[in-house]
Each structure stands twice: as C-alpha cells, then as structure tokens.
TIRO-2110 file (N, C-alpha, C; in Angstrom, 1 decimal):
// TIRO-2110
0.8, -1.2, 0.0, N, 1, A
0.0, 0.0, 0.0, CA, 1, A
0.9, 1.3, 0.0, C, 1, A
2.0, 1.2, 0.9, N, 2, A
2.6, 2.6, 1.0, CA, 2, A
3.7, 3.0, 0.0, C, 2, A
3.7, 1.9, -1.0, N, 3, A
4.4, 2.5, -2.2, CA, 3, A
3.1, 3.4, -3.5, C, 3, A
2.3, 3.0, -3.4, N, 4, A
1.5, 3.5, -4.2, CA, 4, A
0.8, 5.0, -3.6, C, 4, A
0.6, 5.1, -2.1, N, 5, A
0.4, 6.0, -1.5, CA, 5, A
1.6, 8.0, -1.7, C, 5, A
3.0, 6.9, -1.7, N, 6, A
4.1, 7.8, -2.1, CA, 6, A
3.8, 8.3, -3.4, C, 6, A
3.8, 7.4, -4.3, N, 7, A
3.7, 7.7, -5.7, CA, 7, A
2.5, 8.5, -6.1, C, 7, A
1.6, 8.6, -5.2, N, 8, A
0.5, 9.5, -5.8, CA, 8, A
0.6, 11.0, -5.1, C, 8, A
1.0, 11.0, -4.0, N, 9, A
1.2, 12.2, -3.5, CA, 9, A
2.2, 12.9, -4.1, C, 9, A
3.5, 12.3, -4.5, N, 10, A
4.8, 12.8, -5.2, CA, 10, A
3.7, 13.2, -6.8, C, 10, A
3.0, 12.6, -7.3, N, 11, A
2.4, 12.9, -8.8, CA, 11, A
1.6, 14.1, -8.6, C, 11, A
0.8, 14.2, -7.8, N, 12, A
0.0, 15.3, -7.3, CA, 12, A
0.7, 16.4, -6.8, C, 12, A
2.1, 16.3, -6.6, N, 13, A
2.9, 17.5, -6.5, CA, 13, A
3.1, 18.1, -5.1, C, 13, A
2.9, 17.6, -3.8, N, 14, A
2.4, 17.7, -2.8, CA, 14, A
3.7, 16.9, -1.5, C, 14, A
4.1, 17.7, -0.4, N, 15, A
4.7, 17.1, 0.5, CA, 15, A
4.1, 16.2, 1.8, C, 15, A
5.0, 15.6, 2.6, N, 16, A
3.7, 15.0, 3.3, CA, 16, A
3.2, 15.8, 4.0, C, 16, A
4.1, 17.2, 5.0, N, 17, A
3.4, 17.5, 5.7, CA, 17, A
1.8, 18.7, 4.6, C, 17, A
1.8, 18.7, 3.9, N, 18, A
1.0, 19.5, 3.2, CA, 18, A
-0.5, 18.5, 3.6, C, 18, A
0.2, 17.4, 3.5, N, 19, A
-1.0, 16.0, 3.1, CA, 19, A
-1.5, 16.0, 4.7, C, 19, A
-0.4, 15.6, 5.7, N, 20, A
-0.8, 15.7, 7.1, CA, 20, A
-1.6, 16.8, 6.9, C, 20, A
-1.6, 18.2, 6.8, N, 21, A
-2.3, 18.9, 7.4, CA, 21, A
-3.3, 19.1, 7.1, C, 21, A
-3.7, 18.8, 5.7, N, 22, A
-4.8, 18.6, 5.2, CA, 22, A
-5.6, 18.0, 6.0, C, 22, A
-5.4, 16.6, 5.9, N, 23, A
-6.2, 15.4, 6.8, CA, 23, A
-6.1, 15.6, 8.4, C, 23, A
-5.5, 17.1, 8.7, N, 24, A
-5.8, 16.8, 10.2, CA, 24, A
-4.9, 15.9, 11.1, C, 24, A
-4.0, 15.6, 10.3, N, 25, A
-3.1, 14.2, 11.1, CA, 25, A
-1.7, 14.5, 11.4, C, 25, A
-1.1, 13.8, 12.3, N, 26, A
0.5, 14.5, 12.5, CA, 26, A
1.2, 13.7, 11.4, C, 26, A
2.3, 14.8, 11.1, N, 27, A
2.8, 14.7, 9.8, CA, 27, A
3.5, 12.9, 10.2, C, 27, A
4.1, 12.6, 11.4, N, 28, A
4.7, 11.2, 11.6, CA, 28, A
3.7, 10.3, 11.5, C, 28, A
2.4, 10.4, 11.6, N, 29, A
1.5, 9.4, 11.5, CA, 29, A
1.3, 9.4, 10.0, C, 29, A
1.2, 10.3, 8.8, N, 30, A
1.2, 9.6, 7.4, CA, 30, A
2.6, 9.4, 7.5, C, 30, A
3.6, 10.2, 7.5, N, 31, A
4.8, 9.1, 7.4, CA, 31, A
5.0, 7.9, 7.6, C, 31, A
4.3, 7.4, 8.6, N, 32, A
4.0, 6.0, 8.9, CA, 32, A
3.4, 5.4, 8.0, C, 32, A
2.4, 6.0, 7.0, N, 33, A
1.7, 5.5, 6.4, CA, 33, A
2.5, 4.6, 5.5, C, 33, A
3.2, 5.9, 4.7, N, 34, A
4.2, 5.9, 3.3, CA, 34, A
5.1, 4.6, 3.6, C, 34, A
5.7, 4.6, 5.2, N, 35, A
6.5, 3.8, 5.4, CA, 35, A
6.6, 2.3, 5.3, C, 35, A
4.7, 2.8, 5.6, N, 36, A
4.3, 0.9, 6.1, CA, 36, A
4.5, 0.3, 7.3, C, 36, A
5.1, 1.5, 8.4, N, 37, A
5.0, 0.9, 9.4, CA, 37, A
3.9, 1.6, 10.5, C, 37, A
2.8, 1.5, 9.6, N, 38, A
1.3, 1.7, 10.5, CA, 38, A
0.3, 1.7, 8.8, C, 38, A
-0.4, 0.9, 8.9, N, 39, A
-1.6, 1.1, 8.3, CA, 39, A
-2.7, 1.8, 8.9, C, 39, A
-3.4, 2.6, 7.9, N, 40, A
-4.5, 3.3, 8.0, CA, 40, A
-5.8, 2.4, 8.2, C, 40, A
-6.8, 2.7, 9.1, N, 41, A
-8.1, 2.0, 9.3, CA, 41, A
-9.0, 2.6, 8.2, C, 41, A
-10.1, 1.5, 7.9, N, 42, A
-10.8, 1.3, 6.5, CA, 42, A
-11.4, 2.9, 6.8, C, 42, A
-11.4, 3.9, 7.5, N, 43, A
-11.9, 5.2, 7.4, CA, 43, A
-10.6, 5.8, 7.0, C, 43, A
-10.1, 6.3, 7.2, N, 44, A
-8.8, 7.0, 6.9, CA, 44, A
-8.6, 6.1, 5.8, C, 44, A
-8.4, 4.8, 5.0, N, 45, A
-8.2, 4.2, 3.8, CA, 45, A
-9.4, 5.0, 2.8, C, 45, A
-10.5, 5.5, 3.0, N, 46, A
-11.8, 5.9, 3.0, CA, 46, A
-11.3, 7.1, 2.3, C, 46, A
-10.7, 7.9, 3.4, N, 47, A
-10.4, 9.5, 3.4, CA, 47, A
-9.3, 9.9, 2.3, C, 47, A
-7.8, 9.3, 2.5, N, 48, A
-7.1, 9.2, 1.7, CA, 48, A
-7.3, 8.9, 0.5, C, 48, A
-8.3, 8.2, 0.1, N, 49, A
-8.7, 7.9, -1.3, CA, 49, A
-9.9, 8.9, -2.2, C, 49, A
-10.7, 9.4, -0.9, N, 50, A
-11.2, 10.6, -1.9, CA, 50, A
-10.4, 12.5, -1.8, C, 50, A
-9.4, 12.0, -0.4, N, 51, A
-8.5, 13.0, -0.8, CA, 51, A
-7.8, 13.2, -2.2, C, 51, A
-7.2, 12.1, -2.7, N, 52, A
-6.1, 12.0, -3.7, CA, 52, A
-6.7, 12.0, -5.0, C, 52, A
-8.7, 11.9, -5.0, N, 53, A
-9.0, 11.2, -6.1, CA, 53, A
-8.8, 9.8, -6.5, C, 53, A
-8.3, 9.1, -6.2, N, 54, A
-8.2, 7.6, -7.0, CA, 54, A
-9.1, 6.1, -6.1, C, 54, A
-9.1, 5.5, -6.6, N, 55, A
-10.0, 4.1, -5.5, CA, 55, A
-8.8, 4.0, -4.7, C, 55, A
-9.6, 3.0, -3.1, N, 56, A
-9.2, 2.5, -2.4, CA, 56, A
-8.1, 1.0, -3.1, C, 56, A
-9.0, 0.6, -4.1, N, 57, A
-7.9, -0.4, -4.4, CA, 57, A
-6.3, 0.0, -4.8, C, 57, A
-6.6, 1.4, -6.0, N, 58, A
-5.0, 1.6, -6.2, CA, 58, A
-3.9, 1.8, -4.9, C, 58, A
-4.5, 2.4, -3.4, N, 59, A
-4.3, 2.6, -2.5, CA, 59, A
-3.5, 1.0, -1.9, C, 59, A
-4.4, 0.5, -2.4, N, 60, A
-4.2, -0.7, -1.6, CA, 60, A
-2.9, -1.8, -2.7, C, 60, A
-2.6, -1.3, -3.7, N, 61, A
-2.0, -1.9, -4.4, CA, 61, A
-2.8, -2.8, -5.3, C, 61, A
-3.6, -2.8, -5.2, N, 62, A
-5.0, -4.1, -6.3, CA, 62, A
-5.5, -3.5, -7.8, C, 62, A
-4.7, -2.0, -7.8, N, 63, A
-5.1, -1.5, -9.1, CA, 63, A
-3.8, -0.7, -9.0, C, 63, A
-3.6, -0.6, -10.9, N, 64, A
-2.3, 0.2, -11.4, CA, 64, A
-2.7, 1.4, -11.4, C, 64, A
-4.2, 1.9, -11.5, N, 65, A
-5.1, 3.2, -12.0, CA, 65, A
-5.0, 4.0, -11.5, C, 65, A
-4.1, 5.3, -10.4, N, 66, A
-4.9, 5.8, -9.9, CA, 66, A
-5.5, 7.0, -10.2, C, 66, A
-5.9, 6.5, -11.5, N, 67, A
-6.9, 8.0, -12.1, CA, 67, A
-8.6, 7.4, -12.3, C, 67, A
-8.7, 6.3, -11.6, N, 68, A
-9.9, 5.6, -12.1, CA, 68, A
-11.0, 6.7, -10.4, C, 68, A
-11.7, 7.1, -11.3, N, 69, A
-12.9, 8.4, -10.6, CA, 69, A
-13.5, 7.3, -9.9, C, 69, A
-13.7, 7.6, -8.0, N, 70, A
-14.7, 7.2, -7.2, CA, 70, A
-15.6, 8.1, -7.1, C, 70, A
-16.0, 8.7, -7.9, N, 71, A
-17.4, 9.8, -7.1, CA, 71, A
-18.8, 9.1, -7.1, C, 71, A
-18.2, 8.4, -8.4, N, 72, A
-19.7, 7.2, -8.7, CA, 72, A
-19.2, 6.1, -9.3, C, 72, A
-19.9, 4.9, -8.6, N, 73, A
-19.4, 3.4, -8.8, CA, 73, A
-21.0, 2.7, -9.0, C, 73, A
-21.1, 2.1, -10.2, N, 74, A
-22.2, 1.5, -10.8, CA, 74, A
-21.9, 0.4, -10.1, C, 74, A
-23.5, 0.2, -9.5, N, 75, A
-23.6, -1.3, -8.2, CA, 75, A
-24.5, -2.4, -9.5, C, 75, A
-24.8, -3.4, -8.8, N, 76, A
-25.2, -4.5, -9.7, CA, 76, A
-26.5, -4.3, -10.5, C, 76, A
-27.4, -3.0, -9.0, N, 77, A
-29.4, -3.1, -9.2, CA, 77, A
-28.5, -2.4, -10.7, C, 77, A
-27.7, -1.4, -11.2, N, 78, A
-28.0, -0.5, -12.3, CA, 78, A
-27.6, 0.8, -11.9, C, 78, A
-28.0, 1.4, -10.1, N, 79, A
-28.0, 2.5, -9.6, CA, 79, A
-26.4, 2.8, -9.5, C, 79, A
-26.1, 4.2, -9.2, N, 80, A
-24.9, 4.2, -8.9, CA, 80, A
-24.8, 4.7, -7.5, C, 80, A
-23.5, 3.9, -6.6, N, 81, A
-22.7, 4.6, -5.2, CA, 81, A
-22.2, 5.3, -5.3, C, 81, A
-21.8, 6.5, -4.3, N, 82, A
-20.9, 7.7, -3.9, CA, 82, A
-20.3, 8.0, -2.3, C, 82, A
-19.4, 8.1, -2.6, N, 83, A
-18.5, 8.7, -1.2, CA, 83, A
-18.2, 9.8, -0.9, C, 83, A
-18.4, 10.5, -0.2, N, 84, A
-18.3, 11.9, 0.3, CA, 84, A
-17.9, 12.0, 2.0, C, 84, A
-16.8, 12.8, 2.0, N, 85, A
-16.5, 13.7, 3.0, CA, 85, A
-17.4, 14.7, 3.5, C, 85, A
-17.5, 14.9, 4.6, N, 86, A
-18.3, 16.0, 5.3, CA, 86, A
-16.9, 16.7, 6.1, C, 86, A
-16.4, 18.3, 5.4, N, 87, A
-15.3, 18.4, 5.7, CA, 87, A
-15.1, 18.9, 7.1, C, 87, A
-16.8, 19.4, 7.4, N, 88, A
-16.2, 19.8, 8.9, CA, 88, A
-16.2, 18.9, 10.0, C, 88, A
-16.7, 17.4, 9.6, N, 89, A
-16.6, 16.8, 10.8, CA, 89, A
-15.9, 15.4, 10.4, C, 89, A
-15.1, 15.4, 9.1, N, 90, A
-14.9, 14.3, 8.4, CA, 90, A
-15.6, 12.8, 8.6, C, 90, A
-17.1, 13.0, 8.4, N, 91, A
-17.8, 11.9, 8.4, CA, 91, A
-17.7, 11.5, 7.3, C, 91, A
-18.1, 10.2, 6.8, N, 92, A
-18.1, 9.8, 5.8, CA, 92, A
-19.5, 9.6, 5.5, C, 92, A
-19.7, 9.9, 4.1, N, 93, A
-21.3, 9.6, 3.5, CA, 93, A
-21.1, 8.8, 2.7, C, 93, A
-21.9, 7.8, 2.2, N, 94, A
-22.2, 6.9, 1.3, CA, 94, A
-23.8, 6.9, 1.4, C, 94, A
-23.9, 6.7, -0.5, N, 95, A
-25.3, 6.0, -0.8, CA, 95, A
-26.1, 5.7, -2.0, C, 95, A
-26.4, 5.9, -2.3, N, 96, A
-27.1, 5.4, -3.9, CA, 96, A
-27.8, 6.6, -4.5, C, 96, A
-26.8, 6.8, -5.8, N, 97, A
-28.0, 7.7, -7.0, CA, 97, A
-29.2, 8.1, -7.2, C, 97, A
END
C-alpha cells in the first residue's frame, strides 16, 4: 500500500506535511503510512482515497489506476454509489443515485 500511497502524492505535487495537514493528522503518523510501518483503518483508507481522487484499491495496491474516478461506482441493481466527505466533521457519507 505505502508504495502507491508515495507515488501519488509525489504525482499530485504535494509534501507530506501539506498531506498531514490537510487530513488533520500529525505529519509522523502519514509518514507512517508511506513507510508501512502503520496502516490506515478502513476510514482513513476511505479519506485518503477521496483526498487524492483515485480508489481504495489503487491505494491498496489491487489496481495500477490511480486515475480511475470514485465519485460514482455503478452497483449490480444498475444504480450508482458515492463517497463523500463532510469536511467539517470528516464523516463519511455513502449512498445510492
């Protein structure tokens, strides 16, 4: 995960602490990230991925993509999912088209 994590932040042009402060987080705790010696919980895996734009999978290393758009993900009914941030209280929203 924390090789793909590097590589998108370094593409997006961006340091870590810029990233830390974005997200609210101490700059050693995404260091940690990048390092791999602390994984992110499936919220923060959540966050980081609509921070950067790309899916949780490229995050995760399961995709090469990370330009493949999560704002909407076509589910099986036909309808489409969405993820959103609520920035002032970084909740996460999900739900159907």
């Amino acid at each position: 995960m924390y090789n793909n994590l590097r590589a998108i932040r370094i593409e997006r042009g961006l340091t870590q602490k810029q990233v830390a402060t974005d997200l609210g987080i101490s700059i050693q705790r995404y260091n940690n990230y990048e390092t791999g010696k602390r994984e992110p919980d499936n919220k923060m895996l959540c966050i980081l991925a609509v921070y950067f734009k790309c899916t949780t999978d490229y995050l995760l290393g399961l995709s090469n993509d990370p330009n493949q758009r999560i704002e909407n993900a076509p589910m099986r009914d036909g309808t489409e999912a969405y993820v959103q941030i609520d920035e002032d209280s970084d909740e996460l929203t999900s739900g159907q088209v």
